[in-house]
Structure formats: C-alpha cells, structure tokens
C-alpha positions as CSV (number, residue, x, y, z in Angstrom):
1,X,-0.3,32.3,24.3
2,X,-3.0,30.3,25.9
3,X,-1.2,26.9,25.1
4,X,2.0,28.8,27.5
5,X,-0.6,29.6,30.1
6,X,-1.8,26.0,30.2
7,X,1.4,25.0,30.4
8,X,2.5,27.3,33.2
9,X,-0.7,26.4,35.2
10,X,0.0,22.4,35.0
11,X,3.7,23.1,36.0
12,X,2.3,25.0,38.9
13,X,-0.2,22.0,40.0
14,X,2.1,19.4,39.2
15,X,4.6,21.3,41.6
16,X,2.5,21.5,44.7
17,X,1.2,18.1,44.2
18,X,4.5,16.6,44.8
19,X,5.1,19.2,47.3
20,X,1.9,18.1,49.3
21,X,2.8,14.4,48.8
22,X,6.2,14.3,50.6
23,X,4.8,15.1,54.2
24,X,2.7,11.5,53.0
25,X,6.1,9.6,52.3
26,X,8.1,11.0,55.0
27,X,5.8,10.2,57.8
28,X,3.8,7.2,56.8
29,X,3.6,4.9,59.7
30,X,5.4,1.8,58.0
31,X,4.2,2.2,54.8
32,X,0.5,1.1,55.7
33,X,-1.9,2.5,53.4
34,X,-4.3,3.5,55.6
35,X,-2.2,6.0,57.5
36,X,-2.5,7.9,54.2
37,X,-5.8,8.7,55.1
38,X,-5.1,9.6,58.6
39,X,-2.4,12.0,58.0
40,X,-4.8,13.5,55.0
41,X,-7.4,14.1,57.6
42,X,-5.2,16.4,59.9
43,X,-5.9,19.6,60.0
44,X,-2.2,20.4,60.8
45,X,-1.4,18.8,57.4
46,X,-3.6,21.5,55.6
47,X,-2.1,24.5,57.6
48,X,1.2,23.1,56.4
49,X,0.5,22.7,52.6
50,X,-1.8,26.0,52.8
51,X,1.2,28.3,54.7
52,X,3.8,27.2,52.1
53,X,1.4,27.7,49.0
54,X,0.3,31.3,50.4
55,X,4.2,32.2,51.0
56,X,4.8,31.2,47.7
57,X,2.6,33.0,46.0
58,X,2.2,36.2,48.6
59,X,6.2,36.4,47.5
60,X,6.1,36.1,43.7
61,X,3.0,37.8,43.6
62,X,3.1,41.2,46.0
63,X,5.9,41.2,47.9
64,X,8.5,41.1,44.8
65,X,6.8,43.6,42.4
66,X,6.0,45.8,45.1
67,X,9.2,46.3,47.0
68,X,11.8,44.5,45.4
69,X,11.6,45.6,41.6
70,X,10.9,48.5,42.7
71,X,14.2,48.8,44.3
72,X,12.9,49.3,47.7
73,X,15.4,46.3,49.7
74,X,15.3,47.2,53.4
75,X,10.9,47.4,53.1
76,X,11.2,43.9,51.1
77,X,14.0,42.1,53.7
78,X,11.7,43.5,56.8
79,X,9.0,41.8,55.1
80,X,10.4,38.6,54.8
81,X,11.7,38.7,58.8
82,X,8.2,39.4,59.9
83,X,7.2,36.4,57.8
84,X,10.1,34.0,59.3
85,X,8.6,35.4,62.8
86,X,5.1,34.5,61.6
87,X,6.7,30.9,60.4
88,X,8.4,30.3,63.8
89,X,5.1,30.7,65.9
90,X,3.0,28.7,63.7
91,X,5.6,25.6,63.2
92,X,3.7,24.0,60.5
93,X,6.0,21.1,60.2
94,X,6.4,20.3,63.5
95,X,2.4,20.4,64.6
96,X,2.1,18.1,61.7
97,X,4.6,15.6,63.0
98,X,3.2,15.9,66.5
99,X,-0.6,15.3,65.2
100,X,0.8,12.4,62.9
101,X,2.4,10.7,65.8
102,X,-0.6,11.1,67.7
103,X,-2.8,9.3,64.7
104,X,-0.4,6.7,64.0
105,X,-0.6,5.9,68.0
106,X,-3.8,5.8,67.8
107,X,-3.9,3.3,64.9
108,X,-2.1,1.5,67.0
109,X,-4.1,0.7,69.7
110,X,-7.0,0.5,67.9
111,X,-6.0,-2.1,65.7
112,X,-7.6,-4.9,65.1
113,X,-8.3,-7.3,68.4
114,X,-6.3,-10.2,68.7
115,X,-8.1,-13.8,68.2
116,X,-10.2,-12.8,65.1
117,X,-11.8,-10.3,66.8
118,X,-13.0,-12.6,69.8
119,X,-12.4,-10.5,72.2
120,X,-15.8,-9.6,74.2
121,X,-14.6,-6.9,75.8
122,X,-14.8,-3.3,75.3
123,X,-11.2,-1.5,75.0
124,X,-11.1,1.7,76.5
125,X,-9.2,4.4,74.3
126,X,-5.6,4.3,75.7
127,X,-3.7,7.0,77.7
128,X,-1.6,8.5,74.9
129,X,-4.4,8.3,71.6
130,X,-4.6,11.4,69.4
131,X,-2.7,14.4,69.1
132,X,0.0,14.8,71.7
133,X,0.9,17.7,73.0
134,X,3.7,20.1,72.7
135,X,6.6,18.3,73.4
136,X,5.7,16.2,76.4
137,X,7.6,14.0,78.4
138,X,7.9,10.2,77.6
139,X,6.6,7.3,80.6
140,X,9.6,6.3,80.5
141,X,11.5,9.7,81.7
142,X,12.6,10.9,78.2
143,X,11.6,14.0,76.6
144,X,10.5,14.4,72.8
145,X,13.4,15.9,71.1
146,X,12.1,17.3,67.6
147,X,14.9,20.4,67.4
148,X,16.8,22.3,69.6
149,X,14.9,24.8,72.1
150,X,15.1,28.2,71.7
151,X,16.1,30.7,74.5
152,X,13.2,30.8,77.1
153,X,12.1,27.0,76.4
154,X,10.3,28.1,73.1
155,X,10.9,25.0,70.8
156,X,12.8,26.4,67.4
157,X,11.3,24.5,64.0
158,X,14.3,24.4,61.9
159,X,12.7,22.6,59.2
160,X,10.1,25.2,59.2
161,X,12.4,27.5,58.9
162,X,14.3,25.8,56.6
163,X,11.2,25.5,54.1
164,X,10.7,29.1,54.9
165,X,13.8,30.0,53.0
166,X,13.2,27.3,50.4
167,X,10.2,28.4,49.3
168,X,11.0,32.1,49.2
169,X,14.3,31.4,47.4
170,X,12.4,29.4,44.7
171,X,9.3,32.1,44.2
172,X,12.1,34.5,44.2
173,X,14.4,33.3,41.3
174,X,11.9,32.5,39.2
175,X,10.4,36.4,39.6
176,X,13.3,37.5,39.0
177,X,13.9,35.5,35.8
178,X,10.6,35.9,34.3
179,X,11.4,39.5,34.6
180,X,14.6,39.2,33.5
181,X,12.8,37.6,30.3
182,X,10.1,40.1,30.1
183,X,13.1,42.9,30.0
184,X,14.8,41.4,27.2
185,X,11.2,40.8,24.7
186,X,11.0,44.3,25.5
187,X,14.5,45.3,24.3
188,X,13.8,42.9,21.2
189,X,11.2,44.4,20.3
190,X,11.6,47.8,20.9
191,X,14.8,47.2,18.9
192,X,13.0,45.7,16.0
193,X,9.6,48.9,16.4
194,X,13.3,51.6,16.0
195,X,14.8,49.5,13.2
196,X,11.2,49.4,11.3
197,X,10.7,53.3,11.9
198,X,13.9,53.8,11.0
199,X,13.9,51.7,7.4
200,X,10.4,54.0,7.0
201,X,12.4,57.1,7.6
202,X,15.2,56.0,4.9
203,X,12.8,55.0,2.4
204,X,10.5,58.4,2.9
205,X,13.5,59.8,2.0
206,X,14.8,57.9,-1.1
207,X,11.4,58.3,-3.1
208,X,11.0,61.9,-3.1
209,X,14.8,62.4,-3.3
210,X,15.0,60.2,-6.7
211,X,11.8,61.4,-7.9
212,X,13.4,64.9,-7.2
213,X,16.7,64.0,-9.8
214,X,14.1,62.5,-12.8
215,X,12.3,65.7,-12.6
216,X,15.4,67.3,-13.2
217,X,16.3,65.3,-16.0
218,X,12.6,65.9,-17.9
219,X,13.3,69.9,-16.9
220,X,16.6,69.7,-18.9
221,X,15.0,68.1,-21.8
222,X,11.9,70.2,-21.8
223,X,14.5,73.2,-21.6
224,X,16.3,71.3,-24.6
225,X,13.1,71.3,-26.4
226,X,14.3,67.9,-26.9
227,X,11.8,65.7,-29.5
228,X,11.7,63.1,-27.1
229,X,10.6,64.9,-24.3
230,X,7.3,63.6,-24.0
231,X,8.5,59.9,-24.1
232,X,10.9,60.9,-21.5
233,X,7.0,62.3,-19.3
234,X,5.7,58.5,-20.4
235,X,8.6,56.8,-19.0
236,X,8.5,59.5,-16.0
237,X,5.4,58.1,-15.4
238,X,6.1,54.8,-15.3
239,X,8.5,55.3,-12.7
240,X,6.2,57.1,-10.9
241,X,3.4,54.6,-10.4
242,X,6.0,52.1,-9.6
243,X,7.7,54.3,-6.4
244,X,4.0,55.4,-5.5
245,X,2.2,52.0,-5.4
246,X,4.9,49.1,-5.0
247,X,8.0,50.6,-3.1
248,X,5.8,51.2,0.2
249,X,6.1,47.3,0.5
250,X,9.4,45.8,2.0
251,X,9.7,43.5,-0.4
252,X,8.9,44.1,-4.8
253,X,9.5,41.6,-8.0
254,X,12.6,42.0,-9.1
255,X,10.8,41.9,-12.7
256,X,9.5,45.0,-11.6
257,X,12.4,47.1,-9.5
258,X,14.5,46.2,-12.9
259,X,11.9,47.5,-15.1
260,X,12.0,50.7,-13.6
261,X,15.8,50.6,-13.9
262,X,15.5,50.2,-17.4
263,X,13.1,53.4,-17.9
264,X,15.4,55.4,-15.4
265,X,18.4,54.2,-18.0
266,X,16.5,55.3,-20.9
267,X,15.7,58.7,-19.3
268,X,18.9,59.8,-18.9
269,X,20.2,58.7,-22.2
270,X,17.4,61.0,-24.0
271,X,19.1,63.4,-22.1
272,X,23.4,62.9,-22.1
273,X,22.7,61.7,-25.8
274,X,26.0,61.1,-27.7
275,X,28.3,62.4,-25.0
276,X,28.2,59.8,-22.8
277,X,28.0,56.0,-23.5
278,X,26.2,54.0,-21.4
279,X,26.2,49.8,-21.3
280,X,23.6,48.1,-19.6
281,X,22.9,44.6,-19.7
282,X,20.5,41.7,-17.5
283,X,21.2,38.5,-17.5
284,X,19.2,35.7,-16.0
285,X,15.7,34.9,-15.1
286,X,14.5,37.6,-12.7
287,X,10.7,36.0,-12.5
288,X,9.8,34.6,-9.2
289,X,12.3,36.4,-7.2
290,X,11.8,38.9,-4.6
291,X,14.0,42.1,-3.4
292,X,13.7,45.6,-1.5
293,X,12.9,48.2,-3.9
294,X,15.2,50.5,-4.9
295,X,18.3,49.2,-3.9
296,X,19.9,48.5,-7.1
297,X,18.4,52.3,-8.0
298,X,20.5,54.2,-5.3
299,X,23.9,52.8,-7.4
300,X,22.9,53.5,-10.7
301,X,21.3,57.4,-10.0
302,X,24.9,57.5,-8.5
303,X,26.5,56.0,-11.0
304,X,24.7,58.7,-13.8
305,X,25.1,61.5,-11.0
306,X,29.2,61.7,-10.5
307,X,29.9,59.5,-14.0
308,X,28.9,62.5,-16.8
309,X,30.8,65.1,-17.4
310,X,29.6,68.6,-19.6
311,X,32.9,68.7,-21.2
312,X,34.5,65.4,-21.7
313,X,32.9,61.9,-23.1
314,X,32.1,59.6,-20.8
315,X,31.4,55.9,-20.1
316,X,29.0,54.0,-17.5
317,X,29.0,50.0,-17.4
318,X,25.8,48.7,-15.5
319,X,25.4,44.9,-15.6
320,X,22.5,42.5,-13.7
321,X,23.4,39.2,-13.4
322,X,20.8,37.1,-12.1
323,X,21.9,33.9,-10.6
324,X,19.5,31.4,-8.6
325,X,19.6,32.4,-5.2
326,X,21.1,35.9,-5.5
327,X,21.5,39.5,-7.8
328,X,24.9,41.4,-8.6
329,X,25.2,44.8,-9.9
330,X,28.2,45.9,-11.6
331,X,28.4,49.6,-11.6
332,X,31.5,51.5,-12.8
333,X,31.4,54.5,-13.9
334,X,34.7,56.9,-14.7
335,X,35.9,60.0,-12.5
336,X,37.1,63.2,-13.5
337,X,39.5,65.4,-12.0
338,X,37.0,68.3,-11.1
339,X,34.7,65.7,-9.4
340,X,37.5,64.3,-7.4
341,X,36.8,66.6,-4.3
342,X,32.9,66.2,-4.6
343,X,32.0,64.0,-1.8
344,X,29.9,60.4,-2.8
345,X,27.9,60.2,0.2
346,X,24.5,61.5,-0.8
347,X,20.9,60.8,0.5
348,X,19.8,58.8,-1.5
349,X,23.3,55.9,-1.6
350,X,23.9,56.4,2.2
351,X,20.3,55.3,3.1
352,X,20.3,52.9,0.7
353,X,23.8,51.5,2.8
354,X,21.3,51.6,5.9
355,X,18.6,50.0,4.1
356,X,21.1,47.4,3.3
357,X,22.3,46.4,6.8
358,X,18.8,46.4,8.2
359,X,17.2,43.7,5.5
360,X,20.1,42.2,4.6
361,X,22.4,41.8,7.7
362,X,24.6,38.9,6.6
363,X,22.8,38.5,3.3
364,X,24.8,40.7,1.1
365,X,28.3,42.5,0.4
366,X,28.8,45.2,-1.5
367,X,32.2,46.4,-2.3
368,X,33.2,50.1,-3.4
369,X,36.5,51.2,-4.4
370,X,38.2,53.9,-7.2
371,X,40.8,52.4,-9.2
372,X,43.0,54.0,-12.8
373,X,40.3,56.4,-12.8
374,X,37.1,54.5,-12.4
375,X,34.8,54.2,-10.1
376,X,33.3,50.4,-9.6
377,X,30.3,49.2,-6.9
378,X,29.8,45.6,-6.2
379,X,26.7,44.7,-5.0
380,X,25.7,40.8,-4.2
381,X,22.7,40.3,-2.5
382,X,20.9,37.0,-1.6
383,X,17.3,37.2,-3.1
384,X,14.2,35.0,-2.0
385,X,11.6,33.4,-3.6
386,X,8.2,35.4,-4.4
C-alpha cells in the first residue's frame, strides 16, 4: 500500500513538472538560457502554474465527491461555469505571455553594450522595458492581437479557457475511474466475504448433520445389543475428534479425511452385517496431499443412506484412487423399487455440491447418473500439495 502511494505521489509530481515546464519551452526568447530565469521570476508564471494545480485538485478533490457522485449534476455543472467565469477574468495564460514579452524586451535592450562594453555612457531604460500592458497599441499603428475580443472590448483567453476544460476533463476521468475501481474491489470482495460466509453456513450444517446419522447407527446397535457396540463408540469417537478439531479448516490431509472414511465404513458394517456387502478399496499414496474435508464423506453417507435395504441383500462399491495431482471416488450403490420415489437431494450431498463449486470451481467434475438399477457418483477432484 505505501509502495502504491509513493507511486501515485511521483506520478502526480512528475505530471506538474512537465506541466510547469511547457510555459518555459513555448515562450523562451530564442532558446537563450537565461530567459529561463526571467520567465521563472514572473509572478504571472506562478499565478498560472498555481490556478491550474488548485483547479485540478479543487475538482478531483471536492467538487466531484461532493456533487457529482453524489448525483447532484446541475450544483456540480454551475460550479464549474462559475469557475470558467473566475478563469476568464484572471487569464492566466495570457498575463503570462504579456509579462514574458515584456522581460524578453527588456533583455533586449539591456544586453550587452556594443564594443566590449566601451561604451561610457549611461543607457537610459527604454520606452517599452517590462511588463506591457493590456493589449496596447504597437509604434508602428498595429494593435497586439493575442485572441479575439469579447463583446464590450473585454479580451477573451481561449487558451485559458481551453486549459480550463483540459484540466477539469483530466481530474475528472481519472475520479471517475478510481471510483469506478474502488466500486469493483468492493464488489470482489464483498463477493468473496458472502461466498466465505456461505461455505461456513454449509459446513455448520454437514457436521452436525453427519454426526446426527452415526449416532443413529451406534443407537441401532446399542438397541441390537450388538457385541461390538462399544468398538462401534471407539470408532464413533474417532470420527468425532476428527469433525471437531480438523474440519473447521478449509483445507485437511487426505490421510486423515480417508481415515475417517474408513471408521465411518466400518460403522456401518457392524451394523448392516451380512445383509449388505460392501467393497471398499484406496489405492495410491494419499501422504502429502491436501483436500476440503468431508467431501468424499457426503457420497459415501449417501451411498449407505439410499443403497441398504431391510428386506433384500444389497451391494455398495466405494473405490479411492489416488493419482498425483488429483482423487476419484467411485460410488455405486444399487436402488430398489420402494426407494425410487425417495428424493436424493439431502443436506448433507446438496451442500457438499455447493462446497464443491465454491473451492473447486473448474477443479473438479463429478458425474451422477442411475443406470440397470444402480446408482454410480463420479467424483474427480484436483488435489494440492500439503
């Protein structure tokens, strides 16, 4: 921030500089060096540089936020016509080319003397030496003709005028496009502030939500009085510490969010037992490699969720293949006729479809589709290095 600052406030001095040297170039007395320090020491020159800079910044600074962003046009146009009025009496530019003739005359005659400087006499300062005035007439019978006359007499500055509009034009477009700019970092990042309090909202949801269904699971084989109902509790607990104390972070090991997969798998094998098959494989090296917790979860809790039936064997497939710069889970899982009509759209996979388009947006594809009975996900995401 303070290196853009610097920046700005260099652009800014580098601007004026070059603004303040034209009037040097443009009415330098034949390129002699020393008129340079004539026309510096004008006080006309100073009004001119100092009326321009004070317009600049008078617009940019006051006149745009107050009026003009602010929508108020016909306060901000009156403004700026009181301002041309105030440019037109002053005339910067042409008191500055009047005074700088004057000088450059005077330069003139007071050159050096002829004969080396032999001349013994005293020259008397000559008719016409410093500034001139207003628009006077020439010995010869000519008048000064630096623009055209206004009505009344009044002399009209029309490069004045013309800077006038310069300079407000410039102050004003680049207001209006730092605003513009400021506008949009506000969009951007009030974009990014909803999308972060929304991927909170999603995940506050999943973790009570699958904590919810594992409970279940250790009800039904408490209820079951199941021998292995206090591994099941161990396992339970497992799970727990890992949705308590890792899935607050956006990002997990994938070691890790498999792991829990693994005890979640277990869990509700305890409790289908023989009547439902269920495959599950990993392969590849998941150590190093980074992913949003949970994800992978959502599919498999669905998988278990609309793949079991109480009456009728089942099978669920649920394969991890790790390759080097990604993960795909296989899910596929079959469907029975009395589940047909049951809708697939719960909490816990819908959020998790969310989750996916806000950390993943490009990064992943995950195809769903029911075919000869069978329900199948397939879900590629690109992973990143811990």
């Amino acid at each position: 921030m303070l290196k853009v600052k610097v920046y700005t406030y260099l652009l800014h001095l580098a601007a004026w500089l070059l603004f303040m040297a034209l009037p040097l170039l443009f009415l330098n007395d034949r390129g002699q060096n020393s008129n340079y320090f004539l026309l510096l020491s004008q006080p006309y020159y100073w009004l001119f540089g100092t009326t321009y800079i004070s317009l600049f910044y008078f617009n940019t600074l006051l006149l745009i936020p107050a009026f003009l962003l602010k929508k108020w046009y016909l306060v901000y146009a009156s403004t700026l016509v009181v301002l041309l009025g105030l440019i037109n009496i002053l005339q910067p530019y042409d008191k500055l080319l009047m005074s700088s003739e004057g000088s450059f005359a005077g330069f003139r005659h007071h050159g050096p003397p002829p004969n080396g400087g032999n001349d013994h006499g005293m020259h008397s300062p000559p008719p016409d030496f410093g500034p001139r005035p207003p628009f006077p007439d020439r010995h010869d019978g000519r008048k000064d003709n630096f623009g055209p006359e206004a009505p009344g007499g009044r002399h009209f500055d029309s490069i004045s005028l013309f800077l006038f509009l310069m300079i407000v034009g410039i102050s004003t477009a680049i207001r209006i496009i730092r605003q513009w700019q400021l506008t949009e970092k506000r969009a951007i990042q009030a974009e990014a502030d909803k999308a972060s309090t929304e991927l909170s909202f999603l995940k506050a949801q999943i973790n009570p939500h699958f904590l919810f269904n594992t409970l279940n699971n250790i009800y039904t084989l408490a209820m079951m009085n199941d021998e292995h109902t206090a591994e099941s509790i161990l396992k339970l607990s497992n799970i727990m510490r890992y949705v308590t104390d890792e899935v607050t972070a956006d990002f997990v090991l994938l070691e890790n969010d498999i792991s829990c997969i693994k005890d979640y798998i277990e869990l509700q094998r305890l409790r289908l037992g023989d009547s439902t098959i269920v495959n599950f494989s990993v392969n590849g090296i998941a150590e190093g490699k980074t992913i949003s917790p949970l994800l992978l979860m959502s599919f498999v809790e669905n998988a278990f969720k609309h793949g079991v039936s109480k009456n009728m064997p089942s099978d669920i497939d649920i394969a991890i293949n790790i390759l080097p710069q990604s993960v795909r889970l296989l899910c596929k899982n079959q469907v029975f006729a009395h589940q047909n009509q049951m809708p697939r759209t719960g909490v816990g996979l819908e959020n998790t479809k969310h989750r996916l388009n806000h950390l993943y947006p490009g990064k992943h594809t995950l195809t769903i589709l029911e075919q000869n009975s069978f329900y199948i996900v397939d879900l590629q995401i690109q992973v990143n290095n811990a």
